[in-house]
GUVO-170435 format. One record per residue (C-alpha): residue in three letters; residue number from 1; x, y, z. Coordinates in steps of 0.02 Angstrom, whole numbers, m for minus. Example, Ala and Ser with C-alpha at 12.3 -4.5 7.8 and 13.67 -1.06 7.14 Angstrom:
ala;1;615;m225;390
ser;2;684;m53;357
This chain:
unk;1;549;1181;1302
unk;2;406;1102;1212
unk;3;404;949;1114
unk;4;288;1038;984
unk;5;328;1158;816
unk;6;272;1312;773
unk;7;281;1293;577
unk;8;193;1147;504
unk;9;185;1102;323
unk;10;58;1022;218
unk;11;20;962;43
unk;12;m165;973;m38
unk;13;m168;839;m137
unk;14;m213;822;m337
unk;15;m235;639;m355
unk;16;m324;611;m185
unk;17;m394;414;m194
unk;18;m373;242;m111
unk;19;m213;163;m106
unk;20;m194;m21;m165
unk;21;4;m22;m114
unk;22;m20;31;53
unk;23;m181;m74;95
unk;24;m71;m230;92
unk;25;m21;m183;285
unk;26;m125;m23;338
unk;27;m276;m100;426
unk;28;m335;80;445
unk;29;m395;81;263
unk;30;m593;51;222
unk;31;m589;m82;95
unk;32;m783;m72;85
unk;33;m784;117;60
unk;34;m886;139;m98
unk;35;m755;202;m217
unk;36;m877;210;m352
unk;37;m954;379;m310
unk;38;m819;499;m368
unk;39;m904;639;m236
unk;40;m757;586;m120
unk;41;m618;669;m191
unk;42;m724;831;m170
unk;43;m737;795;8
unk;44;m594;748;45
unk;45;m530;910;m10
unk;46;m639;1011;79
unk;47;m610;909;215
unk;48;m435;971;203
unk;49;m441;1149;154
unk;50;m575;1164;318
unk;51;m416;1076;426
unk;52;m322;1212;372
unk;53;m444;1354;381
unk;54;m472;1269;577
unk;55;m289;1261;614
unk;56;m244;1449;552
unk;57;m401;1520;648
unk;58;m318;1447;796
unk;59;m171;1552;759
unk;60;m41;1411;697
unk;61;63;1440;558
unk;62;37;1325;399
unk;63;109;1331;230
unk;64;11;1236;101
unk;65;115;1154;m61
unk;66;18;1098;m174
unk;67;29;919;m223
unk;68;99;911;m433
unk;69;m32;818;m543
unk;70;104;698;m608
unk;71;157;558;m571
unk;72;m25;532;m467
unk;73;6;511;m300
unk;74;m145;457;m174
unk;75;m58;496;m12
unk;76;28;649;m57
unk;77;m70;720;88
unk;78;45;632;207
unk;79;223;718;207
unk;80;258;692;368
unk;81;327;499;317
unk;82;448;553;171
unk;83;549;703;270
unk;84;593;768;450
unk;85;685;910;499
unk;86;756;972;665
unk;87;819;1142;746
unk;88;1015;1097;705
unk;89;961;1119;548
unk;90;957;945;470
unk;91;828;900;349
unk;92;822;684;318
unk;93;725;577;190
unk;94;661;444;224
unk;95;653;258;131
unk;96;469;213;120
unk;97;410;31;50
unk;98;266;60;m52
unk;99;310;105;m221
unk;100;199;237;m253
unk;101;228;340;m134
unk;102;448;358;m162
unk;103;380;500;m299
unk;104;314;615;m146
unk;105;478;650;m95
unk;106;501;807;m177
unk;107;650;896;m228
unk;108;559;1075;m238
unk;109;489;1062;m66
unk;110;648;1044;6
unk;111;722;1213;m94
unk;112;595;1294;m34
unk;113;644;1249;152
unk;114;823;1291;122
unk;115;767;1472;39
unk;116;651;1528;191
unk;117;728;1404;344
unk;118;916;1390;390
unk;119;964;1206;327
unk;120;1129;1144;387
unk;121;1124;989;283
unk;122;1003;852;196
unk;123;1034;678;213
unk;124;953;563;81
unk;125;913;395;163
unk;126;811;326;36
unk;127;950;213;m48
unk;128;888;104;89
unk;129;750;46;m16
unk;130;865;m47;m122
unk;131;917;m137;38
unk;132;720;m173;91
unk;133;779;m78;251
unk;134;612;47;282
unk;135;606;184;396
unk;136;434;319;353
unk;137;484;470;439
unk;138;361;527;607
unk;139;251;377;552
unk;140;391;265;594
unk;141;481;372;725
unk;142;385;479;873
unk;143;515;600;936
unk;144;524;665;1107
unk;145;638;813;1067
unk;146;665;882;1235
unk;147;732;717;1311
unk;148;800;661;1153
unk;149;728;488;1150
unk;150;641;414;980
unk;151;507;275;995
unk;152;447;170;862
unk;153;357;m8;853
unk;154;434;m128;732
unk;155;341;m181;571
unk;156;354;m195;367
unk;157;380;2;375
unk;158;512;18;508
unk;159;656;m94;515
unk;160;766;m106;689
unk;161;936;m70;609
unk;162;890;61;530
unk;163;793;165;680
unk;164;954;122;770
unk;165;1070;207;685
unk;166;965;348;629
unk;167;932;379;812
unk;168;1128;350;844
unk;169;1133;480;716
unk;170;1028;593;785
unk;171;1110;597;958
unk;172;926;498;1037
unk;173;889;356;1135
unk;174;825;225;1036
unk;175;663;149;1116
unk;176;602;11;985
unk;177;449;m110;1038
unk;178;297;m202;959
unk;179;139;m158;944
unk;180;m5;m262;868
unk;181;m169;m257;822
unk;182;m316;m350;891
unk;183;m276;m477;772
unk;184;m92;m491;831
unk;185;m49;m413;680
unk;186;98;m294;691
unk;187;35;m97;689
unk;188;104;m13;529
unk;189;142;137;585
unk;190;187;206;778
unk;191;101;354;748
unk;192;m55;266;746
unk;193;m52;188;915
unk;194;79;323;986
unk;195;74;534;1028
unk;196;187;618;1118
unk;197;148;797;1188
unk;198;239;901;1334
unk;199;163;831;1462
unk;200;85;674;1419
unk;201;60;528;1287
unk;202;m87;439;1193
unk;203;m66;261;1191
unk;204;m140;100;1159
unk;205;m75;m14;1308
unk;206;m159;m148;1248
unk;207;m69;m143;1093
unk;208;77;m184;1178
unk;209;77;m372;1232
unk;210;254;m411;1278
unk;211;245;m315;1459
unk;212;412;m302;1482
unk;213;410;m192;1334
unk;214;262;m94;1408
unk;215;326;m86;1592
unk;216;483;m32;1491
unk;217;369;114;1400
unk;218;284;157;1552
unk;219;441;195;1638
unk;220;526;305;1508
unk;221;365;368;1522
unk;222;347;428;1687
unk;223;540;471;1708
unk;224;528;595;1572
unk;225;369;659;1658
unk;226;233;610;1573
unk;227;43;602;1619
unk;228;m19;446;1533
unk;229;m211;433;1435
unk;230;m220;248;1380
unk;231;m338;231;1236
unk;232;m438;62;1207
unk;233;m434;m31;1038
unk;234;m604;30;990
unk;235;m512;219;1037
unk;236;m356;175;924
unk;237;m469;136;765
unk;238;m570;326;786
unk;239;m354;364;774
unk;240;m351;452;941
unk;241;m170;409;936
unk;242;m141;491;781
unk;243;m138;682;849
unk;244;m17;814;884
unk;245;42;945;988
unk;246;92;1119;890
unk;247;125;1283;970
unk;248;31;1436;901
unk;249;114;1597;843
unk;250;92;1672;1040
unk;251;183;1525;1113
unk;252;30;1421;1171
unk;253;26;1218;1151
unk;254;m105;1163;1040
unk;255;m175;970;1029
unk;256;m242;940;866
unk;257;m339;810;818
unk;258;m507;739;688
unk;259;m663;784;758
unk;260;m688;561;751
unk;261;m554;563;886
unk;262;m587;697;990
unk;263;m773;616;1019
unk;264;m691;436;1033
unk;265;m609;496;1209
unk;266;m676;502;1374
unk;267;m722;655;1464
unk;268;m579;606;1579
unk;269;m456;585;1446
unk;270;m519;771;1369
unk;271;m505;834;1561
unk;272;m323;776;1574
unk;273;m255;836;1427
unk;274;m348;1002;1407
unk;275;m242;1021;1589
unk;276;m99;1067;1484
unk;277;m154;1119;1289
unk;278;m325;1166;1194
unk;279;m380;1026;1097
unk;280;m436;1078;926
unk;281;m509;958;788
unk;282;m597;983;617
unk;283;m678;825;525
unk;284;m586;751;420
unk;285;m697;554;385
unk;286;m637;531;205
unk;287;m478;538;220
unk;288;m486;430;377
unk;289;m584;304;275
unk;290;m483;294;123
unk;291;m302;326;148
unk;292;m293;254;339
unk;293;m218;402;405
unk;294;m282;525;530
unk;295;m247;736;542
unk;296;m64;672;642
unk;297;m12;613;443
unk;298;m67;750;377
unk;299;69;879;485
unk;300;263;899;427
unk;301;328;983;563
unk;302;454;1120;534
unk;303;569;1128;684
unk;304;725;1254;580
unk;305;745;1408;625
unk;306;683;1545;482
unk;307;795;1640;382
unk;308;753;1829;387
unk;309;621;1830;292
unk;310;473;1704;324
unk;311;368;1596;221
């Protein structure tokens, strides 16, 4: 079984810009971008309409929603931190901290799931934010679904109990850990220092200071088969962490990735893990820049199985 989908969902977004709420703790975000020249919303969009041209000429399935124009929302293009589903047919939201981005969760999005995928059930976790308990979907949580274990480094955006019991919940292993910056800063989001494929992960070791939480990692690692590329800090800021495996409509495992990672790794690193999938990237700088967030962010996965007839 692979780890990967073969449906993935994303949102265009209508009030694309740089986010003050989120800057407070994503260290990803150019503060010296110049926000004055208003030519980077264009980009950004064609940035991410030629994602999406690159993904569907590699034969994987994408439905686009796009993003409403009210209330304005400068991450919309992320949906992968305000809902998860998964092939029993659960669909879960998630409690996110930064204000502005609760109104992405979208109630028409997940009708249209239910119409064209079998849902079993949704589960609304976002009264957690009442509780300051945070927990930001596959940016928080980095599923291996065919061993059922979920990882996820602690920070602002993903608090211990929580990833506990949701894991308990989801019949998983719960691996938590901490990851920091060079700065000993804690890392926002695991799904900028952590991917897992099939057959191997990207991760920043160094990241990881407290090595009886890496040897820990390692070992999960290794027992659940894993080939291991270990990306440098200098790697982990061109996001080469923040990729993903998908499956294309005949079956095959895809890597995707921003054409800024893909030249960040080493020919080694490309050698080992075009061993298993076809790495394919598109550039998508802007976006990088401004939100934080690499082409991983950008990917809801859609793991339910379709109802007869498809999207």
């Amino acid at each position: 079984m692979n780890n990967s989908s073969q449906h993935i969902l994303m949102v265009r977004p209508a009030s694309f810009g740089f986010n003050e709420d989120t800057a407070v703790d994503n260290e990803f975000q150019e503060t010296n971008f110049d926000l004055s020249n208003s030519d980077y919303v264009e980009s950004a969009l064609k940035e991410f309409d030629h994602y999406v041209a690159t993904l569907r000429a590699n034969d994987i399935d994408v439905t686009v929603i796009d993003d409403t124009p009210e209330p304005k929302k400068p991450d919309s293009q992320f949906p992968n931190n305000w809902f998860t589903t998964h092939r029993n047919g659960d669909i879960f939201l998630y409690p996110m901290r930064p204000l502005n981005r609760r109104a992405e969760r979208r109630k028409d999005i997940i009708d249209m799931l239910e119409m064209c995928f079998h849902v079993s059930k949704v589960t609304d976790l976002s009264v957690y934010e009442e509780k300051n308990q945070f927990l930001e979907g596959t940016g928080s949580i980095i599923f291996d679904r065919v061993h059922k274990i979920a990882y996820a480094c602690l920070s602002g955006r993903t608090d211990k109990e929580l990833f506990e019991q949701h894991a308990e919940t989801l019949g998983y292993e719960a691996v938590a850990f901490n990851s920091v910056d060079e700065n000993g800063k804690a890392i926002y989001h695991t799904n900028v220092m952590l991917s897992i494929a099939s057959d191997f992960v990207v991760i920043c070791g160094a990241s990881i200071t407290d090595q009886k939480e890496k040897a820990m990692l390692w070992d999960k690692f290794k027992a659940t088969g894993k080939e291991i590329v270990d990306v440098s800090y200098a790697q982990l800021r061109d996001f080469t962490c923040n990729v993903l495996e998908v499956t294309d409509l005949n079956g095959n495992k895809k890597f995707t990735m921003s054409s800024r990672a893909y030249h960040s790794f080493t020919p080694e690193q490309i050698e080992l893990m075009e061993k298993y999938v076809k790495i394919i990237h598109s550039p998508i700088d802007t976006i990088e820049n401004v939100c934080g967030g690499g082409t991983r962010c950008m990917m809801a996965e859609i793991y339910l199985a379709e109802n007869i007839h498809n999207l």
